[in-house]
N, C-alpha and C positions, 0 to 999 in steps of 0.2 A: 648513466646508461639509458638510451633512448629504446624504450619496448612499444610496439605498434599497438594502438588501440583496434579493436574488433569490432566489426560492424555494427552497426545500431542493434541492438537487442530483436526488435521488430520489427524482422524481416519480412511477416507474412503480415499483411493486413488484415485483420480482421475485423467483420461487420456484427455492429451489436443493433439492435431493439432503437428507436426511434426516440425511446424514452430512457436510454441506460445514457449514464452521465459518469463521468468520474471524477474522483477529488482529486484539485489541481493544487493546492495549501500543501506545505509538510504537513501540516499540522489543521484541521479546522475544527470549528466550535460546533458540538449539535445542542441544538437547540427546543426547547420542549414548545407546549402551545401556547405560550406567553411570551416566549422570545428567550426564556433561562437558561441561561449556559445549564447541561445535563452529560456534559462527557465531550470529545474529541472524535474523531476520524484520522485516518492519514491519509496519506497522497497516495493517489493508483487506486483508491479503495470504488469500488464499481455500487453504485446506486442506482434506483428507477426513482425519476422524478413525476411527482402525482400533480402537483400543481408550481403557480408562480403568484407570489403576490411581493408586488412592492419592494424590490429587490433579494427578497429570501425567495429559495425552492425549499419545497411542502416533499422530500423523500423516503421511497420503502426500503429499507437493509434488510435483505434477507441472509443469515448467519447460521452459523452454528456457537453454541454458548460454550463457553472456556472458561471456567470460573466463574462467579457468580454476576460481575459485572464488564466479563470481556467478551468479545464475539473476535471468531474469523473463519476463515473459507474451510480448514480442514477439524476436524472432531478434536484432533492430538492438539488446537491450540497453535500451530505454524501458521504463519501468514497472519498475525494476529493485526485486525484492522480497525477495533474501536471498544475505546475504555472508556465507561460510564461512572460518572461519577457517587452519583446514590441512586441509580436506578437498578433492578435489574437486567441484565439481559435475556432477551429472547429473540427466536429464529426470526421473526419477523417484528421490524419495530421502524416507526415511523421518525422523524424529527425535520425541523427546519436548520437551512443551513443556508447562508450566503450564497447568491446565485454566482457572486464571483468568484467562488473558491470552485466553481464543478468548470469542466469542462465536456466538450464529447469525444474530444482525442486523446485516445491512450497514452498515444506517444510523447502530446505535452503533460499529459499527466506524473509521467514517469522520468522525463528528463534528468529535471535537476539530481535526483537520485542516482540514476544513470551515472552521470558524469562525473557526481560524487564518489559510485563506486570505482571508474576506472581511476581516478585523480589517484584515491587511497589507495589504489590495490597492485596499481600498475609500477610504482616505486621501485617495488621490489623483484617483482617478477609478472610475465604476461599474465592479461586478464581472460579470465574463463568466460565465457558464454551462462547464463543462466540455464539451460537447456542441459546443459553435461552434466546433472547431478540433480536427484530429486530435490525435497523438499528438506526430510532430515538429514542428508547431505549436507546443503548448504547451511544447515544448523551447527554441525561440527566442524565444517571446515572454518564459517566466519565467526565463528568463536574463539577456535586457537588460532587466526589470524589473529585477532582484536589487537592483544599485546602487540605486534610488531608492528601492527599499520598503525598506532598509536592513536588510536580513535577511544572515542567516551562508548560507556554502554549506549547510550540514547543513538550516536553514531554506529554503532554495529547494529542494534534492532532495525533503524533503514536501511542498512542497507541488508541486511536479512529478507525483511517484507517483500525488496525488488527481488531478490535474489531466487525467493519463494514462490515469486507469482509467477515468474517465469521459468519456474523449476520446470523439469521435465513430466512431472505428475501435478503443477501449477496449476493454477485458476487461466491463465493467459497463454498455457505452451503452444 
C-alpha cells in the first residue's frame, strides 16, 4: 500500500547566528585539545563555531547535563545530543570536530534522518509531522513503534532526536 510522504519537516526557514553550525555526520567524533577522541555528537546537534584550523572547527556546546556524561537541549534528558566518554559534562564545553562533519543548513543536517524516518514509519501507516506532538510525546509513541517498524535501539534513538527537535515544544519548532 502506497501512503504519501509529507512535506519536508522544514517548512519555515529559519535564520541562526553567522556562527551557529550544525552536525552533518549521524555520528561525529569530539575531540579534546590534542586532537583525542572525548565523546560523539549527532546529526542536527547545533553548535557555535569559535575558530578553524587546518581542517578541524574549535566549537562551544551550550547543554543542559543528563547524567554525568550526556548533554541535551531539555533538563528531562529528550533530544539527547552528546555522549562523552570520560569527561564530564557541562552546560558549556568546548571541543574540536571535523569541519566536514558541520554544516550551516539545517535542513542538510537533518535529511538523511528524515528520510530514514518516513522510509521506516510510512510502511505501515501515514507519517506524522514532528510538530503534532511534544517532545515526551514522540518519546512513547517511537518506542511502542520500535517493535513493529522493526528498527534497532540505535535506530529508534535517531530517529527520536529528529522527532524531538522538531517536536512542538522542540529546539527547532
Amino acid at each position: 500500500m502506497f501512503l504519501p510522504t509529507p512535506p519536508k519537516t522544514q517548512e519555515v526557514k529559519q535564520s541562526f547566528a553567522s556562527d551557529i553550525f550544525f552536525v552533518l555526520d549521524e555520528k561525529a567524533l569530539l575531540l579534546d585539545e590534542h586532537k583525542k577522541p572525548v565523546g560523539q555528537i549527532f546529526e542536527g546537534s547545533k553548535v557555535k563555531v569559535l575558530e578553524e584550523s587546518k581542517g578541524f572547527s574549535k566549537i562551544e556546546i551550550t547543554a543542559k547535563v543528563f547524567d554525568k556524561n550526556k548533554a541535551a537541549f531539555t533538563a528531562n534528558g529528550e533530544f539527547l545530543y552528546l555522549v562523552l566518554d570520560k569527561l564530564a559534562a557541562k552546560e558549556k564545553m568546548n571541543f574540536w570536530i571535523k569541519t566536514s562533519a558541520l554544516t550551516k543548513n539545517i535542513e542538510d543536517a537533518f535529511e538523511a534522518v528524515e528520510v530514514f524516518y518516513y522510509d521506516s514509519c510510512t510502511s505501515c501507516h501515514a507519517a506524522h509531522a514532528p510538530k503534532e506532538h511534544s517532545m515526551e510525546d514522540w518519546d512513547a509513541y517511537v518506542s511502542a513503534m520500535q517493535m513493529n517498524a522493526k528498527i534497532t535501539d540505535e535506530q529508534k534513538d535517531r530517529i527520536l532526536r529528529f522527532m524531538q527537535a522538531f517536536a512542538s515544544d522542540g529546539e527547532f519548532k
